[in-house]
C-alpha positions as CSV (number, residue, x, y, z in Angstrom):
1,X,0.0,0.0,0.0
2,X,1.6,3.0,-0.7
3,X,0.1,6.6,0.8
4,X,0.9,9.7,0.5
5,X,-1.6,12.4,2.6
6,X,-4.7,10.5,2.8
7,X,-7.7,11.6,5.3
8,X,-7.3,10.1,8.3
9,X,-10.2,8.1,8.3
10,X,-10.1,6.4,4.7
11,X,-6.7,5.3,5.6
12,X,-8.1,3.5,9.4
13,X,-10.8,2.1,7.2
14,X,-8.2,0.6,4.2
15,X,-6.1,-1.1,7.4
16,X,-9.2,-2.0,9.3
17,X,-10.3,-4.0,6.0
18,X,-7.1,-5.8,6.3
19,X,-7.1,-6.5,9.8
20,X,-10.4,-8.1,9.4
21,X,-9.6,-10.8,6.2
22,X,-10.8,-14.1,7.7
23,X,-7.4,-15.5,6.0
24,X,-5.1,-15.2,8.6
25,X,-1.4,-15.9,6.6
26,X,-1.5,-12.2,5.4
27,X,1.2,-9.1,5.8
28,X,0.6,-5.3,5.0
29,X,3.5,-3.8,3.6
30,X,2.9,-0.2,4.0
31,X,5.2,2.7,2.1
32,X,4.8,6.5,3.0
33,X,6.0,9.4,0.3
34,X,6.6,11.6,2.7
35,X,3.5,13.1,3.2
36,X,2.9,16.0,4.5
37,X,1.1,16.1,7.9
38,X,3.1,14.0,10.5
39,X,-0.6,12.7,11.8
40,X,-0.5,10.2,9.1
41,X,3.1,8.6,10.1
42,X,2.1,8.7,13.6
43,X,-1.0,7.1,12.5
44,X,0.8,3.8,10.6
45,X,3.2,3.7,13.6
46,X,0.5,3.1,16.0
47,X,-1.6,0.7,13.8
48,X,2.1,-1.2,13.5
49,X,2.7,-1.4,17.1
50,X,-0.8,-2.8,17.4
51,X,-0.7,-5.3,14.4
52,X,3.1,-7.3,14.1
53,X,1.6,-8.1,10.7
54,X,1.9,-4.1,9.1
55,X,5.3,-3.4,7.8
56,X,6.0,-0.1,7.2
57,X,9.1,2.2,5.2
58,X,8.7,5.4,5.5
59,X,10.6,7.8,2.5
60,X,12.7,10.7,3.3
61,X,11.8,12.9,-0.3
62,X,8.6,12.3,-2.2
63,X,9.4,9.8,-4.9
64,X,5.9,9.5,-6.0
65,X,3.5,5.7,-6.3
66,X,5.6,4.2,-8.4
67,X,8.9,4.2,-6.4
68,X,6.5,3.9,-3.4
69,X,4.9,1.2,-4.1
70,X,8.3,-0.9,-5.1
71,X,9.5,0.2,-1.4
72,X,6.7,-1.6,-0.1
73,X,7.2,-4.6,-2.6
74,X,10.5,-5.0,-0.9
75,X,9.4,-5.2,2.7
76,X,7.0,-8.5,1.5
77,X,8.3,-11.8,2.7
78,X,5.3,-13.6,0.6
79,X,4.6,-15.3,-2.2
80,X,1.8,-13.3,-3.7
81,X,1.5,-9.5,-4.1
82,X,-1.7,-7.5,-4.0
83,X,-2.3,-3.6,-4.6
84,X,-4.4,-1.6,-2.2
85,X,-5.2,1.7,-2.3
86,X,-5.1,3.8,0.6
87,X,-8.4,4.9,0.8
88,X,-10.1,1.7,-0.4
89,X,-11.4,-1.7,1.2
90,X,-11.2,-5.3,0.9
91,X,-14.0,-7.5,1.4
92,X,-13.4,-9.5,4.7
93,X,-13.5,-13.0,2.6
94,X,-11.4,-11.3,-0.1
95,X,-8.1,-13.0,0.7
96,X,-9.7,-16.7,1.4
97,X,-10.6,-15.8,-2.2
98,X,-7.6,-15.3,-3.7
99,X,-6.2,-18.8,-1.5
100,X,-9.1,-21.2,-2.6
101,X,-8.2,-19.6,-6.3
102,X,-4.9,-20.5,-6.5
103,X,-5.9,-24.1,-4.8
104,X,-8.5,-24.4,-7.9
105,X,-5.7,-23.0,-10.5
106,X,-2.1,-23.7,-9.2
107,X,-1.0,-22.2,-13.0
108,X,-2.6,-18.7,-11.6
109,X,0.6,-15.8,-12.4
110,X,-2.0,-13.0,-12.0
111,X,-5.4,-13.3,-10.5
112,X,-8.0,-10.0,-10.5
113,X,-11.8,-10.1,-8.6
114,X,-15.2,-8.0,-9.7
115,X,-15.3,-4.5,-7.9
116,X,-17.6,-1.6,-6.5
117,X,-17.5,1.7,-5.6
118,X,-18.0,2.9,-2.0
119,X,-18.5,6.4,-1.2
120,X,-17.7,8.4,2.0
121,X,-20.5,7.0,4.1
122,X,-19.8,3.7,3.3
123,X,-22.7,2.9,1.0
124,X,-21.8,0.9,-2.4
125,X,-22.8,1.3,-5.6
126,X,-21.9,0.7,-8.8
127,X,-20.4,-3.1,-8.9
128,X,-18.6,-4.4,-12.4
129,X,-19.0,-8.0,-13.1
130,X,-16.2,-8.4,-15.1
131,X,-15.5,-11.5,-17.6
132,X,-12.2,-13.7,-17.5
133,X,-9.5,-12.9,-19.1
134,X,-10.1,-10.6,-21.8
135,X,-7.1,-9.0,-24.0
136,X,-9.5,-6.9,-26.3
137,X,-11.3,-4.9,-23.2
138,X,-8.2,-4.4,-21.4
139,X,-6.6,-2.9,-24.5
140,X,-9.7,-0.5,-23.9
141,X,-9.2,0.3,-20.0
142,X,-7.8,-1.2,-16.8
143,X,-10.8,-4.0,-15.7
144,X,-8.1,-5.9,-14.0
145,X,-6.7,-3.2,-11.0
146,X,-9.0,-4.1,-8.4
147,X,-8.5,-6.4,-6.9
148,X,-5.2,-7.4,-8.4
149,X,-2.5,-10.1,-7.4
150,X,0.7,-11.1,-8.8
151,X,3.0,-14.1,-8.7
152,X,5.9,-12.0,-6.1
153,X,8.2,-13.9,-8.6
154,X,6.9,-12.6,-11.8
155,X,7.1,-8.7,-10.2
156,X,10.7,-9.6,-9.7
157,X,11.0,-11.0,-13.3
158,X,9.0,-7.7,-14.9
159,X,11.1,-5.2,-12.0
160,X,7.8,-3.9,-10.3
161,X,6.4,-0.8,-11.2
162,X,7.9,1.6,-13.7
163,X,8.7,5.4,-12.7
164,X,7.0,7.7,-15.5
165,X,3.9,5.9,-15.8
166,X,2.3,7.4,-12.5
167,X,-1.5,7.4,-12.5
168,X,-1.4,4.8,-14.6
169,X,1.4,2.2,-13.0
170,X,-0.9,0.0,-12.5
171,X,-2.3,-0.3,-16.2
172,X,1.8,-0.8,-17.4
173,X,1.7,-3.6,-14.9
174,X,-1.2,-5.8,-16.0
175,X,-0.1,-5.3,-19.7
176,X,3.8,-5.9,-19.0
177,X,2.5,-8.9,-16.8
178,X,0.3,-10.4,-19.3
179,X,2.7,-9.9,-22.2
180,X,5.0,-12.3,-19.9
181,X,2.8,-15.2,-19.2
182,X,0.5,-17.4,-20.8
183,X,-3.3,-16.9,-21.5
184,X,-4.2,-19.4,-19.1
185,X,-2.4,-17.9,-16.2
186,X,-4.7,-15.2,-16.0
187,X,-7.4,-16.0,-13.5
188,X,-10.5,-14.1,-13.0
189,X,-11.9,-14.5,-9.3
190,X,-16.1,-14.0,-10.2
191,X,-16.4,-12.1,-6.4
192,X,-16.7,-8.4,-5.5
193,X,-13.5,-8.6,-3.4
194,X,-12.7,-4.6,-3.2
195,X,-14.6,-1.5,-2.8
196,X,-13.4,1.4,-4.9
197,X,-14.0,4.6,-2.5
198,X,-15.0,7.6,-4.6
199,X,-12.8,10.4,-2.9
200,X,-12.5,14.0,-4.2
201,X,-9.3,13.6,-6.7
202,X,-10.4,10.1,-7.6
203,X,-10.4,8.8,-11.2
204,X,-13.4,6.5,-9.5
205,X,-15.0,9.5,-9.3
206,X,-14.4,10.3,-13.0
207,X,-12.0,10.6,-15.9
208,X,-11.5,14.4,-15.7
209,X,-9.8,14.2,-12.3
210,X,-6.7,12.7,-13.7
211,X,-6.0,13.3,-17.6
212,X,-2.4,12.2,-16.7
213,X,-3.3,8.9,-15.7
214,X,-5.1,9.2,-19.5
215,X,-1.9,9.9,-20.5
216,X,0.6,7.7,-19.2
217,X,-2.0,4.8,-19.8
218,X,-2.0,5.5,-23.5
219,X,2.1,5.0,-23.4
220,X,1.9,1.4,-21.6
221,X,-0.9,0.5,-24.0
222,X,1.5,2.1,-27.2
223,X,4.1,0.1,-25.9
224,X,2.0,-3.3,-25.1
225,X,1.8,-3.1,-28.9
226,X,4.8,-2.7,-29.8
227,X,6.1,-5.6,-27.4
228,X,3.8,-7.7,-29.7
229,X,4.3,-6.4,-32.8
230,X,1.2,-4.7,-33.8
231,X,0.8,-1.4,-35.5
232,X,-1.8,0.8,-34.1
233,X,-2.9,4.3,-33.0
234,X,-4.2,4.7,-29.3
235,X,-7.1,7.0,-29.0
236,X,-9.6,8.3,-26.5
237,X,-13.0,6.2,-27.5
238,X,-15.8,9.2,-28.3
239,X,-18.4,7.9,-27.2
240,X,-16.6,6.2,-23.7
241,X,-14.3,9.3,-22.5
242,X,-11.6,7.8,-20.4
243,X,-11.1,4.7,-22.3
244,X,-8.8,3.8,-25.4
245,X,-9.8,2.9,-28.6
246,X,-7.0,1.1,-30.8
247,X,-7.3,2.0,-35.0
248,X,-5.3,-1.2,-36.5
249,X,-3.4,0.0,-39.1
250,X,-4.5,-1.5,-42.3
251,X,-2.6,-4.0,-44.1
252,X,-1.0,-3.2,-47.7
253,X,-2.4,-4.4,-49.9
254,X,-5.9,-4.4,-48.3
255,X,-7.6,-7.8,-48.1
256,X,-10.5,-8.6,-50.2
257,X,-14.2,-8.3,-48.1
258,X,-16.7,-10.4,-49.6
259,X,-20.4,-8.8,-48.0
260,X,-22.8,-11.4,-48.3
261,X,-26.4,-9.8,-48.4
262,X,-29.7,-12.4,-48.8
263,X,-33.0,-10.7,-50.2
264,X,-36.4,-11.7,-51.0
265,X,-37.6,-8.2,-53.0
266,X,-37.7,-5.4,-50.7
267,X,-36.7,-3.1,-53.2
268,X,-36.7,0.5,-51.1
269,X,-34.4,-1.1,-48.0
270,X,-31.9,-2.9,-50.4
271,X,-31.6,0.2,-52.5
272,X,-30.9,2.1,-49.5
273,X,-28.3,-0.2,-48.4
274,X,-26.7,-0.7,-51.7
275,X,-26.7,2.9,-51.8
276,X,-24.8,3.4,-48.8
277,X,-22.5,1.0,-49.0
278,X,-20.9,3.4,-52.0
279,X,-20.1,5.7,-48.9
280,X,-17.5,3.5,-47.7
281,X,-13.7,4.4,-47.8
282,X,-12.5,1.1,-47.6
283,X,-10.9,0.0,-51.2
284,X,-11.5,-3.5,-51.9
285,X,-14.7,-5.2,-51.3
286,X,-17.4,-7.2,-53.1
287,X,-20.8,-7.1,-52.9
288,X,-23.1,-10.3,-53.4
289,X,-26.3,-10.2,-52.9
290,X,-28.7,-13.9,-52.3
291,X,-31.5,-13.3,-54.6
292,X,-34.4,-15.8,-52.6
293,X,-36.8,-15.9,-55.3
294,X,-37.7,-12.1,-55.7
295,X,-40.3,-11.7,-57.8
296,X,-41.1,-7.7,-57.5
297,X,-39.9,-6.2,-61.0
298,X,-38.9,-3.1,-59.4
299,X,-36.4,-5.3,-57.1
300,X,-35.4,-7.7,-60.4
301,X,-34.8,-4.6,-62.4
302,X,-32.1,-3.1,-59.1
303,X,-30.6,-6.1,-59.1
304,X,-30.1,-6.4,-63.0
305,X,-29.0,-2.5,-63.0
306,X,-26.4,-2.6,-60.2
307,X,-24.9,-6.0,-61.4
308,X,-24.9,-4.3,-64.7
309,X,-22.8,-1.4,-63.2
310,X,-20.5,-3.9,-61.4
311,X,-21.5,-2.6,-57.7
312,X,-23.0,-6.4,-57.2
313,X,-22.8,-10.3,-58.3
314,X,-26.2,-11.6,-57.7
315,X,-26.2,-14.9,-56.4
316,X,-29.4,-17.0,-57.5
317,X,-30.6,-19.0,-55.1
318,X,-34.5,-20.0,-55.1
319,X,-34.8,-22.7,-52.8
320,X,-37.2,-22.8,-49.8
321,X,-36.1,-20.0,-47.4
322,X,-33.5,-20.9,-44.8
323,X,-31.8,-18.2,-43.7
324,X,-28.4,-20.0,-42.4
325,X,-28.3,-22.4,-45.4
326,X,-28.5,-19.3,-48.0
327,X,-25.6,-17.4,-46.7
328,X,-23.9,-20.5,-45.7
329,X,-24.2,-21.4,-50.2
330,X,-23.5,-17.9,-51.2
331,X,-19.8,-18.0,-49.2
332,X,-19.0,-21.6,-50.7
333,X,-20.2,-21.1,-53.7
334,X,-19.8,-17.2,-54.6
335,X,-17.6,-15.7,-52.1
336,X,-14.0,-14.8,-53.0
337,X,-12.5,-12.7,-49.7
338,X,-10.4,-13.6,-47.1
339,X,-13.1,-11.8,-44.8
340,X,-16.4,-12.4,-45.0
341,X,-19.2,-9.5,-43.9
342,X,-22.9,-10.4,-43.3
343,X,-25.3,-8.1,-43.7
344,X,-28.8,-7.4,-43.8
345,X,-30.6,-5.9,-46.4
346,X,-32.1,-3.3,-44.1
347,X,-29.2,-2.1,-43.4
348,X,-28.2,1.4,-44.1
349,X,-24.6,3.5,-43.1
350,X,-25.7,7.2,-42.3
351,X,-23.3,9.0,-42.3
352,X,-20.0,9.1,-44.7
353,X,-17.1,9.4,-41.7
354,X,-18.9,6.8,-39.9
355,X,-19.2,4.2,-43.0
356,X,-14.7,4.5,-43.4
357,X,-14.9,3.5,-40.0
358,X,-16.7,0.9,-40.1
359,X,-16.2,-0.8,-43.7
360,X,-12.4,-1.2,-42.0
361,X,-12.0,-1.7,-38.4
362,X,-13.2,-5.0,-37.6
363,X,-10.8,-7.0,-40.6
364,X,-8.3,-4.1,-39.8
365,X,-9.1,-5.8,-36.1
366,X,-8.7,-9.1,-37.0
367,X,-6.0,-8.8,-39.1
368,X,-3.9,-7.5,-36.7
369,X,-5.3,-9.8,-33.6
370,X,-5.4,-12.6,-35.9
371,X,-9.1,-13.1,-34.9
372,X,-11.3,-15.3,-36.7
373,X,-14.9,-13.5,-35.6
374,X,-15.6,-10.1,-35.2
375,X,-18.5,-7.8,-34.8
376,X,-19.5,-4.1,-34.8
377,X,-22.5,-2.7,-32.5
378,X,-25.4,-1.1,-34.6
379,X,-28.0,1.4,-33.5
380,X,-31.2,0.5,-34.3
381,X,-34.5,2.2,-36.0
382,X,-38.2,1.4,-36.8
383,X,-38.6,-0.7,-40.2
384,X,-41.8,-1.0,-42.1
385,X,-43.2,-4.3,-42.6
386,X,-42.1,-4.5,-45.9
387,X,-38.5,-5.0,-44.2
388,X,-36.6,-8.4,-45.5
389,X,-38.1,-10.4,-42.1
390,X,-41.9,-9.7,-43.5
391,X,-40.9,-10.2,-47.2
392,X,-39.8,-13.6,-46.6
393,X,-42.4,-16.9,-46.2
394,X,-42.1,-18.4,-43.1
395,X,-41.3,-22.2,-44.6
396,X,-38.1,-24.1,-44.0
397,X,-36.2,-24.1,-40.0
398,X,-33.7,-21.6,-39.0
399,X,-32.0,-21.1,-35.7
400,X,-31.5,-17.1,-37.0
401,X,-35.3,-16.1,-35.4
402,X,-36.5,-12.9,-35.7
403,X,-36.2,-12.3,-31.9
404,X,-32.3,-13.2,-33.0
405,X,-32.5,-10.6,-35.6
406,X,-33.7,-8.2,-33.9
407,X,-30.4,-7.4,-31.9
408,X,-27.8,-8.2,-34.6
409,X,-24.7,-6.9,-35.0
410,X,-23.0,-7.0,-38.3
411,X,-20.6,-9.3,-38.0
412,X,-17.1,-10.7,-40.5
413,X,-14.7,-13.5,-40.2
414,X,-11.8,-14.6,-41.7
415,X,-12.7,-17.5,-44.4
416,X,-10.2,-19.8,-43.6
417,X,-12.1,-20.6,-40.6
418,X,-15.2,-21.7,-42.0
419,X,-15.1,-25.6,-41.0
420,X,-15.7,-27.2,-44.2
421,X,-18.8,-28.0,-45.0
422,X,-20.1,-25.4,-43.1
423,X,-22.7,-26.6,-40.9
424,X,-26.2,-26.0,-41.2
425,X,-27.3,-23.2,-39.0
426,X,-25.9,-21.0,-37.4
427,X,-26.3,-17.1,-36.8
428,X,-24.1,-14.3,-34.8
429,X,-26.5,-12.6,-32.1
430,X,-25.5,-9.3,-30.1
431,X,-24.9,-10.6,-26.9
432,X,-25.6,-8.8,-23.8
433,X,-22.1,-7.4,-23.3
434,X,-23.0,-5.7,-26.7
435,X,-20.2,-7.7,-29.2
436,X,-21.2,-9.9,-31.5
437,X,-20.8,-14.0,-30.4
438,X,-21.5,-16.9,-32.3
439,X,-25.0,-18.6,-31.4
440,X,-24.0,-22.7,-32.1
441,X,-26.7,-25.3,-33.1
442,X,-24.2,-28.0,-31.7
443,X,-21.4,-28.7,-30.0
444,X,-18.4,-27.6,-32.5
445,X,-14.9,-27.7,-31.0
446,X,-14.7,-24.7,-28.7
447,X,-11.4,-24.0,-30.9
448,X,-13.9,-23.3,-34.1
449,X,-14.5,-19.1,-33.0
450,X,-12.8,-17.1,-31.5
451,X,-14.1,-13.4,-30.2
452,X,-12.0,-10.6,-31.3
């Protein structure tokens, strides 16, 4: 723990909460950076003469968290470190935890728990139910912090925490540590183990309090990527201030997108989407559209005037309606992309910055993370009920419903890792973490997707 002139009573409360862990084999290792009112030295001595298990170090000049936090590192005798901060709590099961963990996963390098926040009269709100181990969201901010342990080996091996990084030393950490180990030992405890206390100053009590931290978190994410050899700009995500957003740099020459669109007439929406897809920025893609036995001449005559213009292939297909089994045909039999885009024919990009985003960054995403699924969130409006779901007879089975539809998000994959044949059904629903996972009709190996 290192501190540096916190109120009295937050730091009583962050010992008290260690003091009380049920877990008795359990030291605090306690560094202050000089801080400025002598109550709070006085304060740690006392609590040290009461508790043998509080070791403190106390600096001479202000070195700041970083070099504060390694001081206390080297007063642990243990095997495991965690990070507490000085004005936050552990739960009192929160080390038992952490022991049964690494009973259940003796691999475990790095173990993290769920969180809350707590404010000053103790009341907790705002809990985050975090998902195991998962690279792509912690490119996008620090889930893992609280509550965070780590191997006391593998903190030797990395050198602790890295001066220059402060207010964000902890996000270097986790993406130093997790460059050094392997996938599976990075263990997520499913538990709200730590309260978060929103203090004035706080970046729990939002982003603009610290725009440092920002800072110096966007420099250990730059250089995460560079430790693993990807090329991408670090950005501040618009519509998530606070958190990063990394733009994969597009490979040269730019992979071929095959976007796979089934119809059944619905002339208006699939002139609007065929219409909007000329919007996009992104230079080489194909468009085939799964004609389902349209037999509207004002749809028969788009489709013969934009395959005349070269904007489409139109990919015949009139047997009975199966939603799966026609795009499933259309990418074995028609598609010619290393990426493959689904997309309905409702579908319509809005606005011309936001289609060059889109038409690029999930293949430029799974390019560069060598994923083989990936999806993009959509907003969503009203349709009339001439929209493709109505135009369609309900004959032949499908595991794509309409409930299903209703929450899609576009969503690509590389074609190389379409198992082959392709099975029957399947369909890529919006889950409820809002990215696109693959709904299976059967058991394929769990090795078949892969998230991006």
């Amino acid at each position: 723990m290192p501190v540096y002139g916190p109120q009295d009573d937050d730091l009583l409360r962050a010992i008290a909460s260690v003091r009380a862990q049920v877990y008795p084999h359990w030291e605090l290792c306690i560094c202050d950076d000089t801080s400025p009112d002598e109550r709070t030295r006085e304060l740690l001595r006392a609590q040290a003469a009461e508790e043998p298990r509080i070791r403190l170090a106390f600096h001479e000049h202000n070195q700041h968290i970083s070099a504060a936090s390694n001081t206390a590192i080297a007063l642990a005798q243990g095997d495991w470190i965690a990070f507490l901060d000085q004005d936050d709590e552990l739960r009192p099961h929160t080390l038992l935890s952490v022991a049964q963990a690494l009973q259940q996963h003796p691999q475990a390098r790095v173990l993290y728990s769920d969180e809350d926040k707590i404010d000053g009269q103790g009341r907790r709100f705002d809990p985050y139910f975090k998902p195991d181990f998962n690279l792509g969201l912690l490119r996008s901010h620090n889930y893992m912090c609280h509550f965070a342990v780590y191997q006391h080996a593998l903190m030797r091996e990395l050198g602790g925490l890295r001066k220059g990084f402060e207010g964000a030393q902890d996000y270097d950490m986790v993406l130093r540590a997790i460059d050094a180990v392997p996938r599976e030992a990075v263990i997520h405890i499913p538990r709200i183990l730590y309260h978060w206390r929103t203090a004035v100053g706080s970046t729990a009590s939002g982003h603009g309090n610290k725009s440092y931290a920002f800072k110096a978190g966007q420099r250990a994410l730059r250089e995460h990527l560079q430790r693993r050899g990807l090329s991408g700009d670090i950005i501040e995500a618009a519509e998530a201030p606070g958190m990063y957003r990394v733009t994969w740099q597009r490979p040269q020459p730019a992979p071929l997108v095959s976007i796979v669109i089934p119809t059944r007439n619905g002339h208006a929406i699939l002139r609007q989407c065929l219409d909007s897809l000329r919007q996009t920025a992104y230079p080489h893609y194909e468009v085939i559209v799964v004609d389902n036995g349209s037999d509207e001449p004002a749809t028969l005559e788009l489709l013969a005037e934009r395959s005349r213009s070269g904007q489409i292939r139109v990919q015949r297909d009139d047997s009975p309606f199966n939603f799966s089994a026609l795009n499933n045909r259309a990418v074995q039999q028609a598609a010619r992309g290393e990426f493959v885009l689904l997309m309905n024919n409702d579908i319509e990009i809005t606005h011309p910055n936001g289609s060059t985003r889109w038409s690029a960054r999930p293949w430029s995403r799974a390019w560069a993370v060598s994923a083989r699924a990936c999806g993009i969130r959509m907003g969503a409006c009203s349709t009339p009920a001439s929209s493709w779901s109505a135009a369609w007879p309900a004959t032949g089975t499908s595991c794509c419903t309409e409930a299903n539809m209703a929450t899609w998000a576009a969503p690509c994959w590389r074609r190389t890792s379409l198992p082959s044949p392709p099975p029957a059904c399947w369909c890529a629903a919006a889950s409820m973490t809002k990215w696109a996972g693959w709904t299976k009709a059967w058991p394929w190996p769990s090795t078949t997707w892969t998230s991006a």
